[in-house]
Residue, then its C-alpha position, 0 to 999 in steps of 0.5 A: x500500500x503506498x503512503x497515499x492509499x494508507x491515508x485514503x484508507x484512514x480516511x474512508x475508515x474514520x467516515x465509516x466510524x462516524x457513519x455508524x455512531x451517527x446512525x446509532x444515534x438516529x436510531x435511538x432518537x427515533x425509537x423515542x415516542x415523544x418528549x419526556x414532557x409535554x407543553x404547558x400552557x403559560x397565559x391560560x388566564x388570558x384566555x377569556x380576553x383572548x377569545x373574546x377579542x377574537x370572536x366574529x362580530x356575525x356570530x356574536x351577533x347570533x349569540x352562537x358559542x361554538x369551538x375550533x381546534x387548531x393544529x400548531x407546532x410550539x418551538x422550543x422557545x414555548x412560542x407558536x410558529x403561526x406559519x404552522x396553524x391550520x384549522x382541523x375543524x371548527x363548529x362554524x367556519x367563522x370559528x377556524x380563522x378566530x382560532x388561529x388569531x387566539x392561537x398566534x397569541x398562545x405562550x408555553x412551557x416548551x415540550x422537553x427532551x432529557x431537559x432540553x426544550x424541543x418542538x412539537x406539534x399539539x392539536x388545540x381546542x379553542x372555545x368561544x363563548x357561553x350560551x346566552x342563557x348565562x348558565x355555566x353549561x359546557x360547550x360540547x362539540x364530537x363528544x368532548x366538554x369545554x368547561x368555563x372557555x378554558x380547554x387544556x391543550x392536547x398533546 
C-alpha cells in the first residue's frame, strides 16, 4: 500500500466510524415516542380576553358559542410558529380563522427532551363563548366538554 492509499484508507475508515455512531444515534432518537414532557400552557388566564377579542362580530351577533381546534407546532422557545396553524375543524367556519388569531397569541412551557426544550406539534381546542342563557353549561362539540372557555391543550 503506498503512503497515499494508507491515508485514503484512514480516511474512508474514520467516515465509516462516524457513519455508524451517527446512525446509532438516529436510531435511538427515533425509537423515542415523544418528549419526556409535554407543553404547558403559560397565559391560560388570558384566555377569556383572548377569545373574546377574537370572536366574529356575525356570530356574536347570533349569540352562537361554538369551538375550533387548531393544529400548531410550539418551538422550543414555548412560542407558536403561526406559519404552522391550520384549522382541523371548527363548529362554524367563522370559528377556524378566530382560532388561529387566539392561537398566534398562545405562550408555553416548551415540550422537553432529557431537559432540553424541543418542538412539537399539539392539536388545540379553542372555545368561544357561553350560551346566552348565562348558565355555566359546557360547550360540547364530537363528544368532548369545554368547561368555563378554558380547554387544556392536547398533546
Amino acid at each position: 500500500m503506498t503512503p497515499r492509499l494508507g491515508s485514503i484508507a484512514r480516511i474512508v475508515l474514520a467516515a465509516a466510524a462516524l457513519l455508524v455512531s451517527g446512525a446509532t444515534t438516529a436510531r435511538a432518537q427515533g425509537e423515542r415516542d415523544g418528549p419526556d414532557t409535554q407543553p404547558v400552557l403559560l397565559n391560560r388566564r388570558d384566555m377569556p380576553r383572548l377569545t373574546t377579542a377574537a370572536y366574529p362580530p356575525e356570530l356574536r351577533q347570533r349569540r352562537l358559542a361554538g369551538a375550533a381546534e387548531v393544529h400548531m407546532k410550539v418551538l422550543p422557545d414555548g412560542t407558536v410558529d403561526s406559519a404552522t396553524i391550520t384549522v382541523i375543524s371548527a363548529t362554524e367556519t367563522l370559528f377556524g380563522p378566530a382560532a388561529v388569531e387566539v392561537a398566534r397569541q398562545l405562550r408555553f412551557r416548551p415540550a422537553t427532551i432529557e431537559g432540553i426544550p424541543v418542538a412539537v406539534w399539539v392539536d388545540f381546542p379553542v372555545a368561544f363563548g357561553r350560551p346566552a342563557s348565562g348558565t355555566t353549561t359546557d360547550v360540547q362539540r364530537d363528544g368532548r366538554i369545554f368547561r368555563d372557555n378554558l380547554p387544556p391543550p392536547r398533546p
